[in-house]
C-alpha positions, 0 to 999 in steps of 0.5 A: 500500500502506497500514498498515492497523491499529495504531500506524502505521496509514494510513501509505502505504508505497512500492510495489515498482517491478517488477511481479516483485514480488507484495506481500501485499495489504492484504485478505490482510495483514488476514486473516492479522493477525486470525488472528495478533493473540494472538501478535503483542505482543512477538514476534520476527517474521522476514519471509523475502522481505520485498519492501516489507516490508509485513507485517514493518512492519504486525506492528511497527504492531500491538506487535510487538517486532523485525522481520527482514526479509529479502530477496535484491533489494538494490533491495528492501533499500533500499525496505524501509529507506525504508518503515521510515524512512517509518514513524519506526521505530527501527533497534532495531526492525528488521534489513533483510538482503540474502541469499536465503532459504536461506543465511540461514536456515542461518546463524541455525541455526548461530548458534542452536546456538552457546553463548550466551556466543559473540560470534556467537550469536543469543540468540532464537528467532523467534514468527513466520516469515512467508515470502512467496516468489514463487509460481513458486519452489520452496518444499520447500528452504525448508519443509525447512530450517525444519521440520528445525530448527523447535525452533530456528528457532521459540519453543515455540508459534512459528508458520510462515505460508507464502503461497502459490498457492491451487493449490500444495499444500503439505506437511501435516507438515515434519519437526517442524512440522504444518500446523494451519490453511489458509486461502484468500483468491481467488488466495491461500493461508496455511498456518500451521505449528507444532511 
């Protein structure tokens, strides 16, 4: 696996070592930041079951402003820490945590709601959610949990990307987002969501 474009462009990332792990391929990763290159200067990008982090890396590469990458494999914590470390990528760029999906998302909407003057609140909302799980799980909890505090979890014209089997066909609206784009690349798919 390969950064395929911006400022760590060509830097070889470490690969996970269990075939469980499906990385986002470099053809669909350069299919999704095409679509997503507006967007991505300065944005807040949360990678939700980050595997290598990848993708979380490549939107750091081409300006993107944080990272967050998140994942319930400690084995695949650490490979993401490394991949940064490969990178030369500042911890200020960049938060790895350990937690399944859902636990973690419930947090950041709890904190969300928190006054801004609380030690405990996160002050940004994500421009991008891109949540890559493995293709057997279920994805409606997760889809649930954002699109029901989407106005929260999301900056105003924020953004949802889910991959997923081409075959898994997923929601056209989840409570407030609405799918406005599908796109299907050989086994692969990308739904994009918005408020």
């Amino acid at each position: 696996m390969r950064i395929i474009s911006g400022k760590y462009r060509g830097r070889n990332l470490k690969s996970p070592p269990s075939l469980e792990v499906r990385p986002t391929s470099d053809r669909l990763r350069e299919t999704l930041f095409n679509v997503i290159a507006p967007r991505i200067q300065d944005a807040r990008f949360l990678d939700l079951c980050a595997g290598s982090g990848a993708v979380g890396i490549e939107a750091l590469s081409r300006g993107a402003r944080h990272a967050t990458f998140v994942d319930r494999s400690r084995k695949m914590c650490n490979l993401i820490k490394s991949n940064l470390e490969l990178c030369g990528i500042d911890k200020i760029w960049s938060d790895v945590v350990f937690s399944e999906a859902l636990p973690y998302l419930r947090r950041a909407i709890w904190q969300l709601g928190l006054p801004s003057d609380n030690r405990f609140a996160r002050r940004d909302a994500w421009d991008i959610v891109f949540f890559d799980p493995p293709y057997a799980d279920d994805y409606t909890r997760i889809l649930d949990t954002v699109g029901a505090d989407a106005a929260k979890l999301l900056t105003e014209d924020g953004l949802l990307i889910v991959e997923h089997h081409h075959k898994n066909e997923l929601q056209e609206a989840v409570g407030q987002l609405t799918r406005n784009r599908l796109l299907k690349q050989g086994d692969s798919a990308l739904s994009f969501y918005q408020l």
